[in-house]
TORKOL-4160 file (C-alpha; in steps of 0.2 Angstrom, whole numbers, padded with zeros to 4 digits, m for minus):
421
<pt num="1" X="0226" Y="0006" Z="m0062"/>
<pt num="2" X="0215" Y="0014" Z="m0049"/>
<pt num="3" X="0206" Y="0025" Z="m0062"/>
<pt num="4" X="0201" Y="0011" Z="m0070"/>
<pt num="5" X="0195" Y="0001" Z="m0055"/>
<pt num="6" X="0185" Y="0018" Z="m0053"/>
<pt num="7" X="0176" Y="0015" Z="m0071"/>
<pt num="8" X="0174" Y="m0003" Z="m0068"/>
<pt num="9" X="0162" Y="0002" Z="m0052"/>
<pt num="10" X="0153" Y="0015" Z="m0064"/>
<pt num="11" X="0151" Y="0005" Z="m0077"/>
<pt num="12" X="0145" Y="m0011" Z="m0069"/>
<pt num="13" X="0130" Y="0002" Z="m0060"/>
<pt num="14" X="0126" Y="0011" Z="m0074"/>
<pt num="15" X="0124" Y="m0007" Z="m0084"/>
<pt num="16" X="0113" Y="m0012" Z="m0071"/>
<pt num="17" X="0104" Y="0002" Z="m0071"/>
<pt num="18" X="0098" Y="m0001" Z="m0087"/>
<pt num="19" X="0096" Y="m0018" Z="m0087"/>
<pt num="20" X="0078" Y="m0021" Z="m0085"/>
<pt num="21" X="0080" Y="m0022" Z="m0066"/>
<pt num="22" X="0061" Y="m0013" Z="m0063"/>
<pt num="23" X="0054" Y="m0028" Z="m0066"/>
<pt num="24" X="0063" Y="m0040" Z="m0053"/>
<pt num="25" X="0069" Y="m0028" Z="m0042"/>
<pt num="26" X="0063" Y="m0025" Z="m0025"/>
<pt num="27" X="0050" Y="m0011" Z="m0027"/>
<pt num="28" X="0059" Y="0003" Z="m0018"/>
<pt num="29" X="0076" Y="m0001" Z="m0027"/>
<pt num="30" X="0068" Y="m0002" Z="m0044"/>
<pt num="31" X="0068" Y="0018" Z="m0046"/>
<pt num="32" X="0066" Y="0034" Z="m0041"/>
<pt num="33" X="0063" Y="0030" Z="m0023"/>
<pt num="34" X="0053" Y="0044" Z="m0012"/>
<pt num="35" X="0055" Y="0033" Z="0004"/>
<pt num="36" X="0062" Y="0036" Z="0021"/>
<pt num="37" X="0066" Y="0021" Z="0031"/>
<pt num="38" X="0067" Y="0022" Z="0050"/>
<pt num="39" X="0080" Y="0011" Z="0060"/>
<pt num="40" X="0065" Y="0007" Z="0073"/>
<pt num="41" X="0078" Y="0000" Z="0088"/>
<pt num="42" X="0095" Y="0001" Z="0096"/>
<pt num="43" X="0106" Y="m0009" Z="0104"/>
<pt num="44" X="0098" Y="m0006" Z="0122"/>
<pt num="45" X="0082" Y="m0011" Z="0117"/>
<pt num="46" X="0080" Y="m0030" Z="0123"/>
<pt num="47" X="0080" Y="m0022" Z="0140"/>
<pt num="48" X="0064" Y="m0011" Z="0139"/>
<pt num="49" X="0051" Y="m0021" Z="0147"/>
<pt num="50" X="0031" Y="m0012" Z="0153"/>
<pt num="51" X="0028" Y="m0009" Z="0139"/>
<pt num="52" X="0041" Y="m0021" Z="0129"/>
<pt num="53" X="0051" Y="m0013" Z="0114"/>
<pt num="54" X="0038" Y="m0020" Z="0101"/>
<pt num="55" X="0025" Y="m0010" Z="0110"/>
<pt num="56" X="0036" Y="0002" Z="0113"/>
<pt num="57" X="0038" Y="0006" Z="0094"/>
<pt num="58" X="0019" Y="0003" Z="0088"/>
<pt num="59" X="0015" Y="0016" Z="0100"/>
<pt num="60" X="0024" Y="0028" Z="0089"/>
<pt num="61" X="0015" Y="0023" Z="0074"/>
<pt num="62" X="0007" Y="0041" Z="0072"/>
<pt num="63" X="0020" Y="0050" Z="0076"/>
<pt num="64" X="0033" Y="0044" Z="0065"/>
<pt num="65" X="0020" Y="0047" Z="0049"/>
<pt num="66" X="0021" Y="0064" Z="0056"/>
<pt num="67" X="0038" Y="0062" Z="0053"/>
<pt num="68" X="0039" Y="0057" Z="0036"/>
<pt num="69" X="0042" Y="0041" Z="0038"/>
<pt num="70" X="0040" Y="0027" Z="0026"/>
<pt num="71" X="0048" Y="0013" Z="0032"/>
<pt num="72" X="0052" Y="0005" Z="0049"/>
<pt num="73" X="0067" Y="m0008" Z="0052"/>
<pt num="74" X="0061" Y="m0022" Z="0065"/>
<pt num="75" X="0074" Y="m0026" Z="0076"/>
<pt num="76" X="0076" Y="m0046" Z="0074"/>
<pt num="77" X="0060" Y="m0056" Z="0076"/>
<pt num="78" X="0066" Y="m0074" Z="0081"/>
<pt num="79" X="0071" Y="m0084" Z="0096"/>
<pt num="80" X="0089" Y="m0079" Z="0099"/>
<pt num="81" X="0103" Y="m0086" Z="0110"/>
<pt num="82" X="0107" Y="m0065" Z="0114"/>
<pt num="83" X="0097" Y="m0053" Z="0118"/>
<pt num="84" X="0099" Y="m0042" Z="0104"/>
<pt num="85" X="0093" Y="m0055" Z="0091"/>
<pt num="86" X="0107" Y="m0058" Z="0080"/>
<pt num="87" X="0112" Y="m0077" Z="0085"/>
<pt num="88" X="0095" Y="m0084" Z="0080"/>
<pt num="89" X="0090" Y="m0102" Z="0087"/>
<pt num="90" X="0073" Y="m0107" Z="0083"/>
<pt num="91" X="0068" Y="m0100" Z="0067"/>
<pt num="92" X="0049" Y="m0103" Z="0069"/>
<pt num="93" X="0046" Y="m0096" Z="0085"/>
<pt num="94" X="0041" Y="m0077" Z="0084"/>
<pt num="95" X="0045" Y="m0071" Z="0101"/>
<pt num="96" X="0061" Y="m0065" Z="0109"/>
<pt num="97" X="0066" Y="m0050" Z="0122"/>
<pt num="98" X="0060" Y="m0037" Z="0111"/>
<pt num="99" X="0044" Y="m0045" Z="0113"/>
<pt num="100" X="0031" Y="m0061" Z="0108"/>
<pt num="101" X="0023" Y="m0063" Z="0092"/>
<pt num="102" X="0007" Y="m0054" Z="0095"/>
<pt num="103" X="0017" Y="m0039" Z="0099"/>
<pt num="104" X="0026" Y="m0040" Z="0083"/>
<pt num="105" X="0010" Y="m0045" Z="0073"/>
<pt num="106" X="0001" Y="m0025" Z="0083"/>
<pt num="107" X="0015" Y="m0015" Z="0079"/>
<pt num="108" X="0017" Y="m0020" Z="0061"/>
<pt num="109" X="m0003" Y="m0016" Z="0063"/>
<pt num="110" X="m0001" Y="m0002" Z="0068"/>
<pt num="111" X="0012" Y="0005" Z="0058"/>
<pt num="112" X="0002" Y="m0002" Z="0042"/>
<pt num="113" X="m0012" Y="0008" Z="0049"/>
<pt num="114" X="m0004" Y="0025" Z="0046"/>
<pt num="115" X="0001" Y="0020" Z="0029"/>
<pt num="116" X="0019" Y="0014" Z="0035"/>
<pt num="117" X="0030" Y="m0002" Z="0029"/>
<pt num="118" X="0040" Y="m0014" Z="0039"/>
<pt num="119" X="0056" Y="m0022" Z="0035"/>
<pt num="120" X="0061" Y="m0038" Z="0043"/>
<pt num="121" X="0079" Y="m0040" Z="0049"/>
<pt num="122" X="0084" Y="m0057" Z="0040"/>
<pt num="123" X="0099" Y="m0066" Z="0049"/>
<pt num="124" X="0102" Y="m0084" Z="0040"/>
<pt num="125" X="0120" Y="m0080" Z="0040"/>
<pt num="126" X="0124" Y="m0092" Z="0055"/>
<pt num="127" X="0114" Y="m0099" Z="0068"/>
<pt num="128" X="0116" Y="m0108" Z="0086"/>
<pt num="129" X="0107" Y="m0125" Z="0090"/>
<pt num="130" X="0093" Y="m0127" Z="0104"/>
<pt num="131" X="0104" Y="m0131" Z="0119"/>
<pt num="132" X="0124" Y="m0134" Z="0111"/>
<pt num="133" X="0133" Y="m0130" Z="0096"/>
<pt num="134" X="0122" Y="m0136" Z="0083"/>
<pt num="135" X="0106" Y="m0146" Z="0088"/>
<pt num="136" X="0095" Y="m0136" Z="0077"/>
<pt num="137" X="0077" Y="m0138" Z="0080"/>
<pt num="138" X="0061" Y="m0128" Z="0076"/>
<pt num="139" X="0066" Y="m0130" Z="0059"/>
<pt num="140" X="0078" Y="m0149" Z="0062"/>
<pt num="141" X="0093" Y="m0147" Z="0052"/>
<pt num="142" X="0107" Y="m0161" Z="0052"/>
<pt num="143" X="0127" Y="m0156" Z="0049"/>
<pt num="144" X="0124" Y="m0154" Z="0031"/>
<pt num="145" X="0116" Y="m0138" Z="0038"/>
<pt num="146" X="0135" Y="m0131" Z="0042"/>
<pt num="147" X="0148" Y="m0126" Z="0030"/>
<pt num="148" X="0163" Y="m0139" Z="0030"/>
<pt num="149" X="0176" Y="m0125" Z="0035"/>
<pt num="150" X="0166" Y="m0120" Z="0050"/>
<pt num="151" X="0174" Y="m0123" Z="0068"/>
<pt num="152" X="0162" Y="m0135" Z="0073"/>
<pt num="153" X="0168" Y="m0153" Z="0071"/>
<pt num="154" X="0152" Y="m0160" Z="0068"/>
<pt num="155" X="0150" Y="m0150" Z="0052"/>
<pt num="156" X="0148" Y="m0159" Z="0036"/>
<pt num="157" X="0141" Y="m0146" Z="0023"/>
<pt num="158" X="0149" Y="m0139" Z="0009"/>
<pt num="159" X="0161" Y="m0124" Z="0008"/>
<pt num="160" X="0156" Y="m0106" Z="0012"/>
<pt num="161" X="0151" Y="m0095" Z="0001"/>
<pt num="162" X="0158" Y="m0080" Z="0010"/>
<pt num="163" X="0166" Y="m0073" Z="0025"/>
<pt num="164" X="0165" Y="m0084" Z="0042"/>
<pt num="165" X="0157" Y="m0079" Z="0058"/>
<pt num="166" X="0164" Y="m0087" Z="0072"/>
<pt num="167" X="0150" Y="m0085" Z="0088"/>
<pt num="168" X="0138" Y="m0097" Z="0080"/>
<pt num="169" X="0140" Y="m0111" Z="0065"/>
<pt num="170" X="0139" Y="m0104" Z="0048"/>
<pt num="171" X="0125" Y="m0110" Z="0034"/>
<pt num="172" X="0126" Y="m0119" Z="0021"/>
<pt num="173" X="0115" Y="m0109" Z="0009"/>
<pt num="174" X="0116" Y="m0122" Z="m0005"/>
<pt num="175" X="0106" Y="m0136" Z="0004"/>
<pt num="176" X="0089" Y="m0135" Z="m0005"/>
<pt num="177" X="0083" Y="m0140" Z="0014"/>
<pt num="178" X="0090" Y="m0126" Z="0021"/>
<pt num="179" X="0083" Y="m0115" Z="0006"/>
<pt num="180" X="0065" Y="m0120" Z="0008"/>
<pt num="181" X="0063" Y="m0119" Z="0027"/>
<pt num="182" X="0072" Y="m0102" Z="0026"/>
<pt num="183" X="0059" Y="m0097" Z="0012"/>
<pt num="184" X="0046" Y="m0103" Z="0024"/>
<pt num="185" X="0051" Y="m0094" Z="0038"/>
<pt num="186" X="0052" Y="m0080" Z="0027"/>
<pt num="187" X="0036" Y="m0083" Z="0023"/>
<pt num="188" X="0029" Y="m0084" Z="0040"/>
<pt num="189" X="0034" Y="m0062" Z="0041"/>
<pt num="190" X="0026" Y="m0059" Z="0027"/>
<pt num="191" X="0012" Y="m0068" Z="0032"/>
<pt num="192" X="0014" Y="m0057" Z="0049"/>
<pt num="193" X="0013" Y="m0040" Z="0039"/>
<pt num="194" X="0031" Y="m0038" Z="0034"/>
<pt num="195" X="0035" Y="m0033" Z="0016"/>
<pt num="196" X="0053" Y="m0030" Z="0015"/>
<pt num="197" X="0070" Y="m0037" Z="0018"/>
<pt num="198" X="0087" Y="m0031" Z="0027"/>
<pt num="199" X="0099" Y="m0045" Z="0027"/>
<pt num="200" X="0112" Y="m0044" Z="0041"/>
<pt num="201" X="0129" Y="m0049" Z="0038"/>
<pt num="202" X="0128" Y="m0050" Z="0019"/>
<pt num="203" X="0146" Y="m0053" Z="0017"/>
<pt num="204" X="0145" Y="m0070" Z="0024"/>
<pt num="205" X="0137" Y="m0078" Z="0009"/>
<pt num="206" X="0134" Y="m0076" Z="m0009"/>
<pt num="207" X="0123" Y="m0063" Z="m0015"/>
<pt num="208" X="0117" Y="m0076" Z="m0026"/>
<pt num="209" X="0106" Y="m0081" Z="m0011"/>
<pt num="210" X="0099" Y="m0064" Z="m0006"/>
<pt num="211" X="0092" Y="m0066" Z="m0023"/>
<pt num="212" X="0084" Y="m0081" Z="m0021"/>
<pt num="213" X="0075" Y="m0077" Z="m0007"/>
<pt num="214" X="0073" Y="m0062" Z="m0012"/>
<pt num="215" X="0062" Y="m0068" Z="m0027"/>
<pt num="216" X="0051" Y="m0080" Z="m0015"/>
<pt num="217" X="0049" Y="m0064" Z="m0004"/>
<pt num="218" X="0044" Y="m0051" Z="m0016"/>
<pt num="219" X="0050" Y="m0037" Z="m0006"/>
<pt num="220" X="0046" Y="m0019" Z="m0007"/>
<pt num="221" X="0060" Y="m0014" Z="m0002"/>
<pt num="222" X="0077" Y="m0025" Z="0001"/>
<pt num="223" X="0096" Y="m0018" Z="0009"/>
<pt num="224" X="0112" Y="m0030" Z="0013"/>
<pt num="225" X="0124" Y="m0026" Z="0026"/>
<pt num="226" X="0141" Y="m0026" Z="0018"/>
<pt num="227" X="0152" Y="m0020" Z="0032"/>
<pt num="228" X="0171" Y="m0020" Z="0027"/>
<pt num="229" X="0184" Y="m0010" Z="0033"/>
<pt num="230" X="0186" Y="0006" Z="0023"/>
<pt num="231" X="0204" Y="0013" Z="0016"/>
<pt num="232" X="0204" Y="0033" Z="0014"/>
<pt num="233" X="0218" Y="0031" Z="0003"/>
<pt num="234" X="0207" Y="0020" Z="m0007"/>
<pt num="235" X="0187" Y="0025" Z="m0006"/>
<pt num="236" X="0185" Y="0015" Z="m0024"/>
<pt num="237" X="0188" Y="m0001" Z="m0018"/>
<pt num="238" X="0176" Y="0001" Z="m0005"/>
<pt num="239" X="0161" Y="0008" Z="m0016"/>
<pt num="240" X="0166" Y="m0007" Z="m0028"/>
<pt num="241" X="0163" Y="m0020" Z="m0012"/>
<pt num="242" X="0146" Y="m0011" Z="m0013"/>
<pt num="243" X="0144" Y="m0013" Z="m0030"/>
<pt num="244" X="0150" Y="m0029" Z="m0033"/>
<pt num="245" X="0138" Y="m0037" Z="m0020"/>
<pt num="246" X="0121" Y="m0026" Z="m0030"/>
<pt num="247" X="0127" Y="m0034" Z="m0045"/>
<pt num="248" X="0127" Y="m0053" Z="m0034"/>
<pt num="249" X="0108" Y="m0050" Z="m0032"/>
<pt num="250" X="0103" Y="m0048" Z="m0050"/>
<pt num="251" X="0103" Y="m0029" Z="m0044"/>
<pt num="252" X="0085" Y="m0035" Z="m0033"/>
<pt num="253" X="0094" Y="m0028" Z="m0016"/>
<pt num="254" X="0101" Y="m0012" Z="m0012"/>
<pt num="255" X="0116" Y="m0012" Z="m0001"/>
<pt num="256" X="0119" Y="0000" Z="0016"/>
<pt num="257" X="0130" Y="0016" Z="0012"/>
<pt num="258" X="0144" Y="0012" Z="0024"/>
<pt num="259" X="0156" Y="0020" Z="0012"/>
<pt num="260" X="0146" Y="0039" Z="0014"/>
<pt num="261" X="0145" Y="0031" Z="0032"/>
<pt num="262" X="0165" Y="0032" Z="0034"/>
<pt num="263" X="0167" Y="0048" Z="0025"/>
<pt num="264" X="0156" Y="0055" Z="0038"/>
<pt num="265" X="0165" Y="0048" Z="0053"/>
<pt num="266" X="0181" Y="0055" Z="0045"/>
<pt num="267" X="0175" Y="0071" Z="0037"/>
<pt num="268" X="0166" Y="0076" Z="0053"/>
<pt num="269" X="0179" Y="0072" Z="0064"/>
<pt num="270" X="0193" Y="0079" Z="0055"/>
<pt num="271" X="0185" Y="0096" Z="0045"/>
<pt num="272" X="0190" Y="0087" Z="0030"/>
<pt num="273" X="0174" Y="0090" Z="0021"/>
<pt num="274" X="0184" Y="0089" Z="0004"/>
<pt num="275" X="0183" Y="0070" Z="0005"/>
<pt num="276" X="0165" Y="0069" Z="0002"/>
<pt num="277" X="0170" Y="0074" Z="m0017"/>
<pt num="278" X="0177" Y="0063" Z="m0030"/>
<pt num="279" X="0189" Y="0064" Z="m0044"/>
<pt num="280" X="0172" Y="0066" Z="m0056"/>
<pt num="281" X="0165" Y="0079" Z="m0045"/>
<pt num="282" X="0151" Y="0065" Z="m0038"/>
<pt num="283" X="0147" Y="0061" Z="m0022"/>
<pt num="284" X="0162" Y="0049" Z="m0017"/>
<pt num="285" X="0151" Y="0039" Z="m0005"/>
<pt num="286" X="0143" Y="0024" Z="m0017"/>
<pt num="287" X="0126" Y="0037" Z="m0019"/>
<pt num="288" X="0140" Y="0044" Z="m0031"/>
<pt num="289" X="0138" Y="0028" Z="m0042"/>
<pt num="290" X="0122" Y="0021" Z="m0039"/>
<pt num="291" X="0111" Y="0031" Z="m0028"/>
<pt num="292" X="0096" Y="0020" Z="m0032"/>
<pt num="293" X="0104" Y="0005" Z="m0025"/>
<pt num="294" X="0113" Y="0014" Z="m0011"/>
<pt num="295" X="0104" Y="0015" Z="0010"/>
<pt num="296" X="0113" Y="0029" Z="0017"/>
<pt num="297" X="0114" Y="0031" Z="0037"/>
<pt num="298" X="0121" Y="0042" Z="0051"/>
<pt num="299" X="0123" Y="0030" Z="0064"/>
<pt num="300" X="0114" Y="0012" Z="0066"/>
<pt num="301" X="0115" Y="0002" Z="0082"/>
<pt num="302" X="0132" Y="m0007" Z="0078"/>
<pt num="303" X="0142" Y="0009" Z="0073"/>
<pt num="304" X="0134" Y="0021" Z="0085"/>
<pt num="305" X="0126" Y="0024" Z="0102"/>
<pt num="306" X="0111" Y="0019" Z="0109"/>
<pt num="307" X="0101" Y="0032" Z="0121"/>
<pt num="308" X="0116" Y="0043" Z="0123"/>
<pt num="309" X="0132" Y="0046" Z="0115"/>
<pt num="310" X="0142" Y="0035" Z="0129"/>
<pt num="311" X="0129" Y="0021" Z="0129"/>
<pt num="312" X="0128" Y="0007" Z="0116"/>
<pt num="313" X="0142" Y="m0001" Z="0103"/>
<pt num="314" X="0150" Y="0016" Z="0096"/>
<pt num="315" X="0158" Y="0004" Z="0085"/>
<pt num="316" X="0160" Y="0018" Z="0072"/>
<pt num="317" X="0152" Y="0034" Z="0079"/>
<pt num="318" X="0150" Y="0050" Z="0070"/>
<pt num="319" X="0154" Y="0063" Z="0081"/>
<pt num="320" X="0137" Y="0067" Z="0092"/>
<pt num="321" X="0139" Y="0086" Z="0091"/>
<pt num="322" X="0139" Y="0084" Z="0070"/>
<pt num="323" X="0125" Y="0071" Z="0070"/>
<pt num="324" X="0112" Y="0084" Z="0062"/>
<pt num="325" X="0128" Y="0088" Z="0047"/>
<pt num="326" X="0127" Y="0070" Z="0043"/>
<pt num="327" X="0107" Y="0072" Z="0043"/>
<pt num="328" X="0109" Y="0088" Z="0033"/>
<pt num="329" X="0118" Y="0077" Z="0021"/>
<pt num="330" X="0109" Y="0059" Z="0018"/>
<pt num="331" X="0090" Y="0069" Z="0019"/>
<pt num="332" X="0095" Y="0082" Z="0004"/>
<pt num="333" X="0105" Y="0068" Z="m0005"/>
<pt num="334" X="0101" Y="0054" Z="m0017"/>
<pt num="335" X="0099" Y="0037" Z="m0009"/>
<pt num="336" X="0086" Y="0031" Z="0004"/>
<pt num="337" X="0090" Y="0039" Z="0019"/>
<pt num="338" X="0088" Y="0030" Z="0035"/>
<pt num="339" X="0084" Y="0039" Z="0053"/>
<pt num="340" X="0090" Y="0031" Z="0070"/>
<pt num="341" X="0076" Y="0028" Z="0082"/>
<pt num="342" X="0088" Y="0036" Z="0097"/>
<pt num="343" X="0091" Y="0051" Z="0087"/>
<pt num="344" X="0072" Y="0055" Z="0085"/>
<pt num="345" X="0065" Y="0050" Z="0103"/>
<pt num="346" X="0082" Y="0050" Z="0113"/>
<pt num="347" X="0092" Y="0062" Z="0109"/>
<pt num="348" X="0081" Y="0080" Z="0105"/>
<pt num="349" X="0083" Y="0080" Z="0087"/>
<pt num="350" X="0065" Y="0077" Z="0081"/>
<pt num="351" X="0063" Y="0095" Z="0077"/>
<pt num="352" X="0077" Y="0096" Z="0067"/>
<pt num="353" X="0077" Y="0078" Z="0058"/>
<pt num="354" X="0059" Y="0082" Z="0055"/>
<pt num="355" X="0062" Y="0100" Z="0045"/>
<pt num="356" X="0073" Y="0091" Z="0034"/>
<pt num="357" X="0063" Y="0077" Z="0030"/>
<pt num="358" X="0050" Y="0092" Z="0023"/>
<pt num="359" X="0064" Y="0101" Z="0015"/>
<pt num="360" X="0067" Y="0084" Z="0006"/>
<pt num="361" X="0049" Y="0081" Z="0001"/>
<pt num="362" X="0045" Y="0098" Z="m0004"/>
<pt num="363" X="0059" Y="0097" Z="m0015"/>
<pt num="364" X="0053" Y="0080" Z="m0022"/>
<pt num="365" X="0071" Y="0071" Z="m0020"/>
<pt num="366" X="0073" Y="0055" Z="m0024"/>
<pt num="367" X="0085" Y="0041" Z="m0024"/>
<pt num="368" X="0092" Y="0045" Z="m0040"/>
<pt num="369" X="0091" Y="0064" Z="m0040"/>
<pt num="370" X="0106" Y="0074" Z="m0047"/>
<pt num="371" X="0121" Y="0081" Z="m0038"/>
<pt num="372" X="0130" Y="0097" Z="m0043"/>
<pt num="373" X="0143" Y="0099" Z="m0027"/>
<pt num="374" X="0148" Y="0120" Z="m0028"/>
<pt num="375" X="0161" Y="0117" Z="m0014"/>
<pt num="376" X="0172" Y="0102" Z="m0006"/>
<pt num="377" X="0185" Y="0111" Z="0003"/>
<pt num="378" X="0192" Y="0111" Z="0023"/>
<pt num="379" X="0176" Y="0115" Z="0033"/>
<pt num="380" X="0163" Y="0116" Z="0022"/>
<pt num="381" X="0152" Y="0106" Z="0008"/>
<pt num="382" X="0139" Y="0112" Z="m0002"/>
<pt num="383" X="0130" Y="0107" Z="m0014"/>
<pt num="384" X="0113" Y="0109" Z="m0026"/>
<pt num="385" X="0103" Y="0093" Z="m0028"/>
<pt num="386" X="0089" Y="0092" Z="m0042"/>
<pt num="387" X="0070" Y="0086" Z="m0036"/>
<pt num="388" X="0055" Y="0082" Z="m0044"/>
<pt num="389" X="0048" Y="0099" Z="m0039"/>
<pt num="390" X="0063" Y="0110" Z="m0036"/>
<pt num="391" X="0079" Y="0112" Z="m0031"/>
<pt num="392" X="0088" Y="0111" Z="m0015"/>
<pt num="393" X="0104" Y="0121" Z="m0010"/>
<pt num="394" X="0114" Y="0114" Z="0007"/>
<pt num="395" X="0129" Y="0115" Z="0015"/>
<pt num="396" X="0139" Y="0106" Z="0030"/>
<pt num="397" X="0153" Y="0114" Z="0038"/>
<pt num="398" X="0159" Y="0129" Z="0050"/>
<pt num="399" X="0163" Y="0138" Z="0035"/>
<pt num="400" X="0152" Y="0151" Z="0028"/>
<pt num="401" X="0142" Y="0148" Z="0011"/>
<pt num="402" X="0127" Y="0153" Z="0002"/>
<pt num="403" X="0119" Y="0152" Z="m0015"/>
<pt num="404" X="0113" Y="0168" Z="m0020"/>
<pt num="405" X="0097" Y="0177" Z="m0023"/>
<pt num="406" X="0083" Y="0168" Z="m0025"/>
<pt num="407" X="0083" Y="0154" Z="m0014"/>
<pt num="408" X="0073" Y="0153" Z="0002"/>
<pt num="409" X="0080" Y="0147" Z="0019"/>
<pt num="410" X="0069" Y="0132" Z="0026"/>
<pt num="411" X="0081" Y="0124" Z="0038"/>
<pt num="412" X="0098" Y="0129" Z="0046"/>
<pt num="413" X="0107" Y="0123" Z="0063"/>
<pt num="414" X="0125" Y="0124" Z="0071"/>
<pt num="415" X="0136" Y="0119" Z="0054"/>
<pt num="416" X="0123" Y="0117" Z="0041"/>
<pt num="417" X="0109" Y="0124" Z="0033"/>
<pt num="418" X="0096" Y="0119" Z="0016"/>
<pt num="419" X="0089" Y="0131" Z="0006"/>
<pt num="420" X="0076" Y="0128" Z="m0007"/>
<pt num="421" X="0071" Y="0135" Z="m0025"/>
């Protein structure tokens, strides 16, 4: 029965896939995508002030297209009730504690300057009212605004159409109300310079929706956050979450990694590299099935630290002495890779991060490129992985490994090393 659950998540990507989804799909999730998306904030960053975190992170316009970098993650732009953006109030008003609207408007200058993208962090999953529990204002919703089974007595929508989220009053997504001031919000960061999505907390209502806004946005890029608890006994189910959810959005939206995301956690701490291999000799994080839908990540500012490893939410950490292994991985796989600001400009790993960016781009890997893993064993993974315009040979791990004659070195550190051909 779990083989066949397997298939099941196979056979739904690979229908995608071929589905015609080019031609709807957000740009960067309709192929074979060359872009490298940077996670531009952590969890500490409301607190930077002189100059602010939205000043802060224009500033590094330049040096992150020295990077590589493709893409930049905004931390959320709205009026929040926390500090961190995540229990939007006012919609309409652009300015919060990572800065005002004319810094967002400079930085997302800036980065456009040096030929870099910006994706908008989209929170319509819940929202608090002005001064109590659901006086919304700026745009004015009523109670129809809140789904029925939502804590709130006043609520009078209909039924959520996903998980619930208990700090603020859920959305009722199928009120056309709610649908077109959310499009023109949505419309308000594009008009900014924004042109791509992240939707947080995507388990909280249909896919359906991501889709529909989705289509009014025309994104060049667009990832949900489908964070659910992961069983190593049973990685399948969790790919298929994954799965399941692409499929919701007309496969427009790619969804996080958070299942190569656990192996990591797991693998990393525990030497048990064989997990990253599954039963069809794939990568058994959901780049396995569908790297072309699939945002992998080391660390974000939920599951890991901030500006040190005992700082922040260390929710679901990777270990920080194996944080370049799980670079090593995502930047020589398939899927678009994302970078954690802190790792870059906090912790010392620019250097490093950087090389294998180049080792990825000199090899013209993509978000679909091909896997062959030669080893998935206690203390050490390695694998080939198939570019545009060569070949790459990597391994992660204490154990030694190499692949032969012919290859040359272009990147190594404690526990992994790429080679190209």
């Amino acid at each position: 029965m779990q083989k066949q659950f397997r298939v099941l998540g196979i056979a739904l990507a690979l229908t995608s896939a071929f589905a015609g989804t080019s031609a709807i799909a957000a740009t960067q999730q309709a192929g074979a995508s060359k872009a490298i998306l940077l996670q531009g904030f952590h969890w500490n960053s409301p607190n930077y002030s002189g100059p602010n975190w939205l000043q802060t992170l224009g500033g590094k316009a330049a040096d992150m297209k020295d990077l590589g970098i493709t893409h930049v993650w905004f931390p959320p732009a709205t009026d929040s009730a926390d500090a961190n953006g995540y229990l939007p109030r006012q919609l309409n008003v652009l300015s919060n504690k990572y800065g005002t609207e004319t810094d967002l408007k400079n930085a997302v200058s800036a980065l456009k300057g040096q030929g870099i993208k910006s994706i908008a962090d989209i929170v319509i999953n819940h929202r608090v009212g002005t001064a109590n529990w659901a006086d919304f204002t700026n745009p004015t919703w009523d109670c129809r605004a809140v789904v029925n089974n939502d804590e709130w007595t006043g609520k009078c929508g209909n039924a959520d159409s996903g998980d619930g989220y208990a700090s603020a009053r859920d959305v009722d997504h199928s009120q056309t109300f709610v649908q077109n001031d959310i499009k023109s919000w949505m419309a308000k960061l594009k008009a900014d310079g924004f042109t791509g999505i992240r939707y947080d907390y995507s388990k909280g209502y249909s896919p359906s929706y991501a889709k529909l806004y989705h289509d009014a946005f025309a994104p060049d890029f667009c990832v949900g956050e489908v964070w659910t608890n992961l069983d190593y006994n049973n990685v399948d189910a969790h790919r298929q979450v994954l799965m399941n959810y692409i499929n919701g959005t007309g496969n427009t939206c790619a969804a996080f990694d958070f299942t190569t995301h656990g192996l990591l956690v797991q693998v990393l701490n525990n030497n048990d590299y064989w997990r990253l291999k599954d039963s069809a000799g794939k990568p058994a994080g959901a780049i396995g099935w569908w790297g072309q839908m699939s945002v992998t990540f080391v660390d974000n500012h939920d599951t890991g630290p901030s500006e040190t490893s005992t700082t922040g939410q260390n929710h679901w950490p990777v270990p920080a002495g194996s944080v370049m292994q799980g670079y090593a991985y995502i930047l020589t796989h398939p899927g678009i890779p994302t970078v954690y600001y802190p790792h870059v400009y906090n912790w010392g790993l620019r250097a490093g991060i950087k090389s294998l960016i180049q080792a990825r781009n000199a090899a013209g890997v993509t978000s679909t490129s091909a896997v062959a893993i030669q080893q998935a064993t206690t203390g050490l993974y390695a694998a080939i992985i198939t570019g545009t315009t060569g070949k790459l040979a990597m391994k992660i791990g204490p154990n030694s490994w190499s692949p032969g004659t012919g290859w040359t070195l272009l990147t190594s550190g404690t526990n992994y090393a790429v080679w190209k051909q």
